[in-house]
C-alpha positions in Angstrom: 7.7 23.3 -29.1 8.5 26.9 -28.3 10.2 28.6 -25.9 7.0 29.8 -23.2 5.4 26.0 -23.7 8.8 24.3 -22.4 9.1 26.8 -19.5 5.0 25.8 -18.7 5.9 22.0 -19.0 8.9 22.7 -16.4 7.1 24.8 -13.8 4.2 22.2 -14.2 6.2 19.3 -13.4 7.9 20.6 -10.5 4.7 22.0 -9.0 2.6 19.1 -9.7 5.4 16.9 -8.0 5.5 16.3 -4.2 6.1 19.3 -2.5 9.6 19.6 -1.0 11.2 22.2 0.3 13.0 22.5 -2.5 10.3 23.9 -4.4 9.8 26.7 -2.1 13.7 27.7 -2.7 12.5 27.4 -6.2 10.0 30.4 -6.2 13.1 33.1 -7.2 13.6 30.8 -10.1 10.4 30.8 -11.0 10.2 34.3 -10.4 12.6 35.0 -12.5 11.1 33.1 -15.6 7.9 34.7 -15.2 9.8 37.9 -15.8 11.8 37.0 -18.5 10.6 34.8 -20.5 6.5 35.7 -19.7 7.2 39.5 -19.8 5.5 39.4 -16.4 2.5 38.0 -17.8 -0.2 38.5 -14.9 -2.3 35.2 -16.0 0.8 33.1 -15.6 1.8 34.4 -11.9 -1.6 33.8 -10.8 -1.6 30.0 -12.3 2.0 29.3 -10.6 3.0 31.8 -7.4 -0.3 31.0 -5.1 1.7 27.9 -4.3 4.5 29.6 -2.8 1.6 31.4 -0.4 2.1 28.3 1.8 3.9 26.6 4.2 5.6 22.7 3.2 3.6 21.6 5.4 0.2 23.1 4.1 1.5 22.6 0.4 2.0 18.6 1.4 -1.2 18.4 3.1 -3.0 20.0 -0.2 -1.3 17.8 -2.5 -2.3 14.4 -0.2 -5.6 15.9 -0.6 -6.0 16.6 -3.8 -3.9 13.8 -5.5 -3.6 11.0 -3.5 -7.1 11.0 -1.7 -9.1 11.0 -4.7 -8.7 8.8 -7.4 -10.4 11.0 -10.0 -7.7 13.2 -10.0 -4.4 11.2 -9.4 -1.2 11.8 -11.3 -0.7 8.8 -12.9 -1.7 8.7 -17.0 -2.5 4.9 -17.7 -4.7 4.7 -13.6 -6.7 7.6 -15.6 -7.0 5.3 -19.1 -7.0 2.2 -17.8 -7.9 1.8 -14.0 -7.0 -1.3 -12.3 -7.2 -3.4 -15.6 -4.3 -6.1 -16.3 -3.6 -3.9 -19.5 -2.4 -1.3 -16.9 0.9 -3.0 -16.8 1.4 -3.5 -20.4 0.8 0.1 -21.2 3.1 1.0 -18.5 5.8 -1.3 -20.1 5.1 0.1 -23.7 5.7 3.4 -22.4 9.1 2.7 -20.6 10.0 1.3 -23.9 9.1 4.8 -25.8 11.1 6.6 -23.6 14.0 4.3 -23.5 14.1 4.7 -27.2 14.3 7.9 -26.9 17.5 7.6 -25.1 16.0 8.2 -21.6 16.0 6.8 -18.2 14.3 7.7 -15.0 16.0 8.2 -12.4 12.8 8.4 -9.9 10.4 5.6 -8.0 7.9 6.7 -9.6 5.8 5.0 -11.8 7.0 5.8 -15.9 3.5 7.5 -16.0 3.7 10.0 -13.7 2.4 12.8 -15.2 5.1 15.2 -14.1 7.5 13.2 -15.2 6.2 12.8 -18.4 5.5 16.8 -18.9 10.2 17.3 -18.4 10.2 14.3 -20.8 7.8 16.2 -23.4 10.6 19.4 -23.0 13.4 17.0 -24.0 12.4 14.5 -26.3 13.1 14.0 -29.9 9.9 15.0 -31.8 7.9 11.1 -33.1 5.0 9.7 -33.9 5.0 8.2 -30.4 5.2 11.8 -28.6 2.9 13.0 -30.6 0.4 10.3 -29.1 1.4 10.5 -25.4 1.0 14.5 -25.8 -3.0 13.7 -27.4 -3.2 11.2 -24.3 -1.5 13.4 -21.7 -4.1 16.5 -23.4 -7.5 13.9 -22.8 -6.4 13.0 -18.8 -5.2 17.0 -18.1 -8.8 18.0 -19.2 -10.4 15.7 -17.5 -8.2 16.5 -14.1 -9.1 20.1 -14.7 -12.5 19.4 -15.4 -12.8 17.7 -12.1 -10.7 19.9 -9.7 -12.4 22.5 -7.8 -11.9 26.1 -9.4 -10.5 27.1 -6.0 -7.6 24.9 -5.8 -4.0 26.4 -6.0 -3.2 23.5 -8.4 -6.3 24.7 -11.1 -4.7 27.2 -12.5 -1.4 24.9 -13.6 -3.6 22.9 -15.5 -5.5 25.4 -17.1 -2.1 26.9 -18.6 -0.9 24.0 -19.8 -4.1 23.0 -21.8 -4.8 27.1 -23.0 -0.5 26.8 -23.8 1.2 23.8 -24.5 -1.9 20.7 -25.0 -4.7 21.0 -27.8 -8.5 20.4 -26.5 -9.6 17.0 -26.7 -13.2 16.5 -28.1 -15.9 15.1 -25.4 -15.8 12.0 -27.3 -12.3 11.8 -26.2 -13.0 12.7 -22.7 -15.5 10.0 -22.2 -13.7 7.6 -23.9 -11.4 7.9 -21.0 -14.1 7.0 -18.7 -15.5 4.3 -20.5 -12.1 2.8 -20.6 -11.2 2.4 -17.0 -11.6 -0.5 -15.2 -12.7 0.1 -11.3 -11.4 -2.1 -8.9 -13.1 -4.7 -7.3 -14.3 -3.7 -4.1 -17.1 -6.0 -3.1 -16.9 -8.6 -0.3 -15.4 -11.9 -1.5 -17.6 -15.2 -1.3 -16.3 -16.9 1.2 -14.6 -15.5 4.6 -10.8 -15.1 5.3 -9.4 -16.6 8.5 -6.5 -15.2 9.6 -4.8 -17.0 12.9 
C-alpha cells in the first residue's frame, strides 16, 4: 500500500467517524496532506474539505441522517453481509480474532466491524491472506454504500476516492451477493399479544 492510499484510508476513517469537534480542528491537518502529499490535487479537496463547510452540529445531524437512519447505508461491514442473522456474531468474533493476530486491540465501543475502524487497521496491518479478504469484502459493502448514497451528499465523494484509489471494483455478482446474503429482521406482529402490567 502506497503512500496517497494510506493517507485516503486515514482521512476516510476520521471523516466517516462521528463527527466531533475534533475533526473540525483537524481541517489544517488535512489541509496540509492535501498539499503535500496530493500536490493539491483538486479531485481530492473536493471529496474531503466540503465537510469542514459545516457547523458540528450540521455535520452530526448529516451523519445521523445518513448513517444511522438508514439501514442501507450504515457503517458496520458484517450488518451489510449478514443483516440480523445469528452468523452476524460469529463473523464478528472471527474478525476480532484476525485483528488480534495481528497484534491489535481496539480501543473504541464500537463494534470490531466498524468500517472506519477497519480502513486505520488496513494502514497498519501486516500484509495476509486474511487482509487481503477483508479489503475484497470492505471493496463489495463501499460500492454498494456509494451506489446507494445520494450524489449530493458531502460524504459521496469519500467513498468514491477510496474505491477510484485504494479498493478494486467488485463485479455485480459480488454486489448482489451482498444482498442476497442479508438476513432482514423480523418485523411482523408476533402471534399472540404482550401484556405488560
Amino acid at each position: 500500500m502506497n503512500k496517497k492510499q494510506k493517507a485516503i484510508l486515514v482521512m476516510a476513517s476520521r471523516c466517516l467517524d462521528y463527527p466531533t469537534v475534533e475533526l473540525l480542528n483537524m481541517k489544517p491537518d488535512f489541509q496540509e496532506i492535501i498539499e503535500n502529499v496530493f500536490e493539491g490535487d483538486k479531485e481530492i479537496k473536493e471529496a474531503f474539505l466540503p465537510l469542514f463547510r459545516f457547523t458540528i452540529r450540521e455535520i452530526q445531524e448529516l451523519y445521523v441522517e445518513t448513517f444511522d437512519l438508514k439501514s442501507k447505508i450504515n457503517l458496520y461491514l458484517t450488518a451489510h453481509e449478514l443483516g440480523d442473522s445469528n452468523r452476524r456474531g460469529a463473523a464478528l468474533v472471527k474478525l476480532q480474532k484476525m485483528i488480534n493476530q495481528a497484534g491489535f486491540e481496539r480501543n473504541t465501543d464500537e463494534l470490531v466491524d466498524y468500517i472506519p475502524m477497519l480502513l486505520e487497521f488496513l494502514t497498519v496491518a501486516p500484509k495476509h491472506e486474511e487482509l487481503e479478504r477483508l479489503k475484497r469484502r470492505l471493496s463489495v459493502v463501499l460500492t454498494y454504500i456509494l451506489e446507494n448514497l445520494n450524489k449530493n451528499n458531502p460524504y459521496a465523494g469519500i467513498f468514491k476516492m477510496l474505491m477510484k484509489y485504494v479498493f478494486t471494483t467488485p463485479t455485480a455478482e459480488e454486489v448482489k451477493q451482498l444482498e442476497l446474503g442479508r438476513e432482514e429482521a423480523d418485523l411482523e406482529e408476533l402471534p399472540y399479544p404482550i401484556m405488560y402490567k
